[in-house]
C-alpha positions as CSV (number, residue, x, y, z in Angstrom):
1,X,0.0,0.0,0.0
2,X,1.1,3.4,-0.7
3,X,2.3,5.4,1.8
4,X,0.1,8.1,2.6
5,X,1.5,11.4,4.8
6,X,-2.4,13.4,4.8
7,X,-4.1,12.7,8.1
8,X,-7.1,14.3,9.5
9,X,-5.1,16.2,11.5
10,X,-3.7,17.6,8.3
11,X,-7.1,18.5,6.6
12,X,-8.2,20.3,9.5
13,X,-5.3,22.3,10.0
14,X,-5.3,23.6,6.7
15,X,-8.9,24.5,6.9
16,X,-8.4,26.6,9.7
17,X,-5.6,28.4,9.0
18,X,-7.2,29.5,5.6
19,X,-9.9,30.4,6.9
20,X,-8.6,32.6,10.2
21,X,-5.7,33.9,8.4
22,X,-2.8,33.3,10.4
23,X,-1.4,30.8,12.5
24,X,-2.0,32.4,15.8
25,X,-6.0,32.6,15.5
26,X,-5.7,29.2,14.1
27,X,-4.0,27.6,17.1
28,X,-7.2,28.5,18.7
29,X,-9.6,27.1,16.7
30,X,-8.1,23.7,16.7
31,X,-7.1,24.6,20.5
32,X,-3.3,23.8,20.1
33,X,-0.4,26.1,20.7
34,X,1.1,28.3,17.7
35,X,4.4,26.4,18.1
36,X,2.2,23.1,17.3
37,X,0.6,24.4,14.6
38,X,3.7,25.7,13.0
39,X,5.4,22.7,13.6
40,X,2.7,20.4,12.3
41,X,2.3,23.2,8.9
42,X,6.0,23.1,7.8
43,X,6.2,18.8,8.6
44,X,3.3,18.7,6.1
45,X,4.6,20.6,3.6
46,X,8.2,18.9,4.1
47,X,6.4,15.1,3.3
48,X,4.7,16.8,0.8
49,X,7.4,18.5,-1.1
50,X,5.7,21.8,-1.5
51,X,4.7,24.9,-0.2
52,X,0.5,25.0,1.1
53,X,1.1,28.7,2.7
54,X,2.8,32.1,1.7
55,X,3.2,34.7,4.6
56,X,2.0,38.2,2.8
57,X,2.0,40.8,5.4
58,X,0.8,39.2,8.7
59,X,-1.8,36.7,6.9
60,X,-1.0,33.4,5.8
61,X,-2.1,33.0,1.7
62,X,-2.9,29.5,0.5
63,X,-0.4,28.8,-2.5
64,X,-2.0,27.7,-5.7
65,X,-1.5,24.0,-4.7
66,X,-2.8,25.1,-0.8
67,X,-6.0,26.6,-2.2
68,X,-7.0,23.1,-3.9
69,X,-5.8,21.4,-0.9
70,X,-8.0,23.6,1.5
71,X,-11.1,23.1,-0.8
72,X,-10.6,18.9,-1.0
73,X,-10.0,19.6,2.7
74,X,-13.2,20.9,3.3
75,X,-15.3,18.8,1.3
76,X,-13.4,15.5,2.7
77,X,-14.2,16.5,6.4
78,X,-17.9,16.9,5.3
79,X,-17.9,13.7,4.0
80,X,-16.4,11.9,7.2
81,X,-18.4,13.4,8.9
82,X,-21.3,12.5,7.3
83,X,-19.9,9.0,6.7
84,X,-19.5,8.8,10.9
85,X,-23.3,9.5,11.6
86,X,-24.4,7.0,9.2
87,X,-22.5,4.3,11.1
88,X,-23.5,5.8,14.8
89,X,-27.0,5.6,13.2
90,X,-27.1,2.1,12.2
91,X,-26.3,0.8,14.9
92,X,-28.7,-1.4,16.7
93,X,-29.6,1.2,19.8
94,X,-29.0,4.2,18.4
95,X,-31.4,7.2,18.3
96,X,-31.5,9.4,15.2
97,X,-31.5,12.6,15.8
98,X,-33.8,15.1,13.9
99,X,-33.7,18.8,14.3
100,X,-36.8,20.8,13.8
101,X,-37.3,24.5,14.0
102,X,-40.5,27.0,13.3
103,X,-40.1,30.6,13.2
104,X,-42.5,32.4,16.0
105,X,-42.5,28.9,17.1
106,X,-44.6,29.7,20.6
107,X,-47.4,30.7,18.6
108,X,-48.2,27.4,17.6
109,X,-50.0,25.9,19.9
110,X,-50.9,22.8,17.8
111,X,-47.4,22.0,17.1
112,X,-45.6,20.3,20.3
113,X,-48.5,17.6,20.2
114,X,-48.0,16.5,16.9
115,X,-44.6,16.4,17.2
116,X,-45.2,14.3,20.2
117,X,-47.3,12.0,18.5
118,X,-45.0,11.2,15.7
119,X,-42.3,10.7,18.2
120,X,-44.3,8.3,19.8
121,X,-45.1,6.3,16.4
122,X,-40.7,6.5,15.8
123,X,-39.3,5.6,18.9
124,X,-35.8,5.2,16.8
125,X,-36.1,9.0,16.5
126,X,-34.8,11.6,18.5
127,X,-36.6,14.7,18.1
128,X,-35.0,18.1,18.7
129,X,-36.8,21.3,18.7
130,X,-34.2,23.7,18.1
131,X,-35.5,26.8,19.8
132,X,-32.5,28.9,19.4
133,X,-33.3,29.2,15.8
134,X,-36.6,30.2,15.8
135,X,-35.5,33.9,15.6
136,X,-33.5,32.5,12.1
137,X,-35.2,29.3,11.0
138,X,-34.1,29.7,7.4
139,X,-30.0,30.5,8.0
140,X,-30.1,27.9,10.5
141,X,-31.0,25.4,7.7
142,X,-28.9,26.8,5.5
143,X,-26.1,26.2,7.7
144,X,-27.3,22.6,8.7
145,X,-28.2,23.0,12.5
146,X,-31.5,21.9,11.8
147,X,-33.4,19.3,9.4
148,X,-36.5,21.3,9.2
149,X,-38.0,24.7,9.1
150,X,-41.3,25.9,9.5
151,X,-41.4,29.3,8.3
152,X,-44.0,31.6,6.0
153,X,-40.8,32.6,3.9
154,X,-39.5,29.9,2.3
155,X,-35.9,30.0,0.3
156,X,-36.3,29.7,-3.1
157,X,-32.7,27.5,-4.0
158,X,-33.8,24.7,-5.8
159,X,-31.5,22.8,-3.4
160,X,-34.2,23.0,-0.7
161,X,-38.0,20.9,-0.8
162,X,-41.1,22.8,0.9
163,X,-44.4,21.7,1.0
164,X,-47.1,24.4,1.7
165,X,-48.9,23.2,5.0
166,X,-51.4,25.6,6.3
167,X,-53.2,28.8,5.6
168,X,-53.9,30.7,8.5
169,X,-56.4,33.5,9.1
170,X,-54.9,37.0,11.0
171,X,-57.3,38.3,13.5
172,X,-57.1,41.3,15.9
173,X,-57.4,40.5,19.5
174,X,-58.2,42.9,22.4
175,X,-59.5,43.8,25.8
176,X,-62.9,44.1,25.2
177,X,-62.7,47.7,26.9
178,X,-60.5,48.5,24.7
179,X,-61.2,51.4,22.1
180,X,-60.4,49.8,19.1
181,X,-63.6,47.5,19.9
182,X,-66.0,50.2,18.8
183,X,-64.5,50.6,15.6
184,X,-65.7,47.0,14.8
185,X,-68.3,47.3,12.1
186,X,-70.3,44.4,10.5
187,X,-68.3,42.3,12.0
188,X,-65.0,43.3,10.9
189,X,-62.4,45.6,11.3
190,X,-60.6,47.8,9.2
191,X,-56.6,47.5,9.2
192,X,-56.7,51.6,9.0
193,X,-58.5,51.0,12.6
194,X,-55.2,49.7,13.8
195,X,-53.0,52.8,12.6
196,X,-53.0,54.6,16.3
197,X,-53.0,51.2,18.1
198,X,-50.3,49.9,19.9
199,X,-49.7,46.4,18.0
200,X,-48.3,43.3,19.7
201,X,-46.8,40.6,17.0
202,X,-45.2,37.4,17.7
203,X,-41.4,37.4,16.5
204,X,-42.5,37.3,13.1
205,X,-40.3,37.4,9.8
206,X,-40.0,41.0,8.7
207,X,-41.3,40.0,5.2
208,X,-44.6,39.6,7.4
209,X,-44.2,42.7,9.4
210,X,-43.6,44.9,5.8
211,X,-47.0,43.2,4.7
212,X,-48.5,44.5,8.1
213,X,-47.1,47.8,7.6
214,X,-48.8,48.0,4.0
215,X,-52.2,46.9,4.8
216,X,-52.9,49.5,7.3
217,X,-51.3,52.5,4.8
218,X,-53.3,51.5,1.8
219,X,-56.3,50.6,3.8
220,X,-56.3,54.2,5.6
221,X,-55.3,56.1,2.2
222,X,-58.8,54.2,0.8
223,X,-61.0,55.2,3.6
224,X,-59.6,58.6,4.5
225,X,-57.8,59.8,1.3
226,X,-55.0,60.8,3.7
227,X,-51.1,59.3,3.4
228,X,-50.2,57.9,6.9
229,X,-47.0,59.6,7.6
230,X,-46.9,58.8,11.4
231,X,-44.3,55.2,11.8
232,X,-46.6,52.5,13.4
233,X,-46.4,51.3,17.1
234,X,-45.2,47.6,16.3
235,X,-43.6,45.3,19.6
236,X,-42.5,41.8,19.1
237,X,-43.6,39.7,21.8
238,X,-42.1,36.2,21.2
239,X,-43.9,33.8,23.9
240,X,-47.7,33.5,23.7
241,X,-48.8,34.1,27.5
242,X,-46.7,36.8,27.9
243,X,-48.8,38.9,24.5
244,X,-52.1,37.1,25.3
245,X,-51.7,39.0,29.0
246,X,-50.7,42.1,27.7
247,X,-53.7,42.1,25.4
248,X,-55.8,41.2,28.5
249,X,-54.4,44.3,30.5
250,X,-55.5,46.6,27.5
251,X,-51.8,47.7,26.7
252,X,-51.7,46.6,23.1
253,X,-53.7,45.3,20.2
254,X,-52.4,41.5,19.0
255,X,-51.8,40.5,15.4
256,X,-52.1,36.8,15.4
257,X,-53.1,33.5,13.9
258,X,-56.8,33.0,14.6
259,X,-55.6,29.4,16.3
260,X,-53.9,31.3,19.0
261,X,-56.6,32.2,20.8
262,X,-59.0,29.7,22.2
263,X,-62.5,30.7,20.9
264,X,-64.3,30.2,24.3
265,X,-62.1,32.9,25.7
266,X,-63.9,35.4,27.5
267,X,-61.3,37.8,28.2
268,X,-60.4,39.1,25.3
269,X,-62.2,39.7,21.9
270,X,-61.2,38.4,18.9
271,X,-62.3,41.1,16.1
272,X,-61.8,40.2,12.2
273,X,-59.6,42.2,9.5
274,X,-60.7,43.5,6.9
275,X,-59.6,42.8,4.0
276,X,-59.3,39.8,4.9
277,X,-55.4,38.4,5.5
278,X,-53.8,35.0,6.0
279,X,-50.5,33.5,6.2
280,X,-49.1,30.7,4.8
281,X,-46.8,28.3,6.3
282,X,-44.5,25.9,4.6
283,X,-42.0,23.0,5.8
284,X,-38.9,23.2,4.2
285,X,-35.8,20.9,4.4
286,X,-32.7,19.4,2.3
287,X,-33.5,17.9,-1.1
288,X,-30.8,15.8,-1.0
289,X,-32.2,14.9,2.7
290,X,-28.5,13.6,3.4
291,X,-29.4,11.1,6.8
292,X,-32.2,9.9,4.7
293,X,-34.7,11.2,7.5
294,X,-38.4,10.7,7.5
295,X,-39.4,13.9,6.1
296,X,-42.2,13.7,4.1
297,X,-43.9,11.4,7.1
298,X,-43.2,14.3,9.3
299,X,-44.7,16.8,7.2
300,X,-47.7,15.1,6.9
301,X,-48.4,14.8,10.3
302,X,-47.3,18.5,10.9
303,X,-50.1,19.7,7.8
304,X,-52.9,17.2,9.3
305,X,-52.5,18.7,12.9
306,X,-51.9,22.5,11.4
307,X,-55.9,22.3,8.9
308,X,-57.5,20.6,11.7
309,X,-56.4,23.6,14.0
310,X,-57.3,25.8,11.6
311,X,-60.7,24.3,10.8
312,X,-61.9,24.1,14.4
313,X,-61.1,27.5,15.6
314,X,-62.9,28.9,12.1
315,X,-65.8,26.6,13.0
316,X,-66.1,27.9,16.4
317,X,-65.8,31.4,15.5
């Protein structure tokens, strides 16, 4: 067999001196000393009879042969590691894990129950809800810290599936002593109603929040002829109680989901928009679905438990 002198070792120091730039910044990303990483650098390029670095100024420039090497590098270390969770995963007891993330995730009240359902039909799973990612759901699965994203956005690479899921009506809710209650007519409110309100979203994506913006300006130009110049009163509450109890107190007017608010609830009115808006939520995950995860079984379950919430608050309404 022919002797080989590139080790792991090897393709990982490469990769991080590339990419911090020098050796020093380096030594901390693989946490060994600068004298180690020097060492291990110019042993390297002794076995391989060329130079991988130039020092220009105080960065270190992969040569022409050290650029090639740092891009094999790179895609090498994906592939072991990739090629290590396949075998952790077949093994007899193991537990696969499977990260899931939603943007605004706390306003789904629907969700944690499905997910525990479908758990409980895949014991072999491990299911993760990523929380930490809620605030970013699609960079996080762009950068592969999650499986799957529920978001209203969706990326548009072709590299990524998405299935629509659910379409979910906006509603207003407030204190029923609040003013904005009297403005209610046939049924409905206005968005222009909202333009002196204090509003209280869920951490939505700011696509959503430019949408909100534009429905109460072009609704109050309609009725009033008048440009809204004024900025509007927009907070982002991210955890349900916390904006349900504000609403309660009469400190804001919410912007949510019609499912988010249980239709027997007395303490708070829930007040139709008009026009008449909705959201649309779609799962999206990796094409290539690398772990070979059971996605599309997943979704299902997700879209099932998302229309029947959906179709029992509207029925109740």
């Amino acid at each position: 067999m022919q002797n080989v002198h590139i080790e792991v070792r090897h393709l990982r120091l490469v990769v991080a001196i590339a990419s911090e730039g020098n050796v020093t910044r380096a030594a901390g990303t693989l946490r060994l000393s600068q004298s180690a990483v020097s060492h291990q650098l110019l042993d390297l390029e002794r076995d391989l009879g060329t130079r991988l670095f130039d020092r220009v100024g105080k960065r270190m420039v992969p040569t022409a042969v050290g650029a090639r090497m740092v891009a094999d590098a790179g895609r090498v270390l994906k592939d072991l590691v990739e090629l290590e969770q396949r075998v952790v995963e077949q093994r007899p007891d193991a537990r696969v894990p499977f990260r899931i993330t939603a943007s605004c995730f706390m306003s789904y009240s629907w969700l944690p129950t499905a997910l525990a359902h479908f758990g409980e039909s895949r014991p072999n799973l491990d299911l993760e809800i990523v929380l930490e990612a809620t605030r970013r759901a699609v960079p996080a699965l762009l950068a592969d810290e999650v499986d799957l994203a529920i978001v209203t956005d969706p990326p548009r690479d072709e590299s990524y599936a998405r299935t629509e899921l659910v379409v979910s009506e906006l509603v207003a809710i407030a204190s029923p002593n609040h003013p904005v209650v009297a403005r209610c007519k046939k049924g409905a409110l206005r968005w222009s109603d909202l333009h002196d309100c204090e509003l209280l979203v869920f951490d939505i994506a700011d696509p959503d929040l430019v949408r909100l913006d534009r429905a109460i300006r072009e609704t109050h130009r309609a009725h009033t002829g008048e440009k809204l110049t004024t900025p509007l009163q927009v907070r982002k509450i991210p955890v349900t109680d916390a904006l349900l109890e504000l609403v309660r107190s009469g400190r804001g007017v919410g912007i949510v989901d019609r499912w988010a608010v249980a239709p027997s609830n007395r303490s708070m009115r829930v007040l139709s928009l008009s026009p008449r808006a909705s959201r649309t939520f779609h799962a999206v995950w990796r094409e290539s679905n690398p772990r070979k995860l059971p996605v599309d079984e997943l979704v299902a379950v997700i879209k099932r438990a998302g229309v029947r919430a959906v179709r029992a608050n509207r029925d109740k309404a």
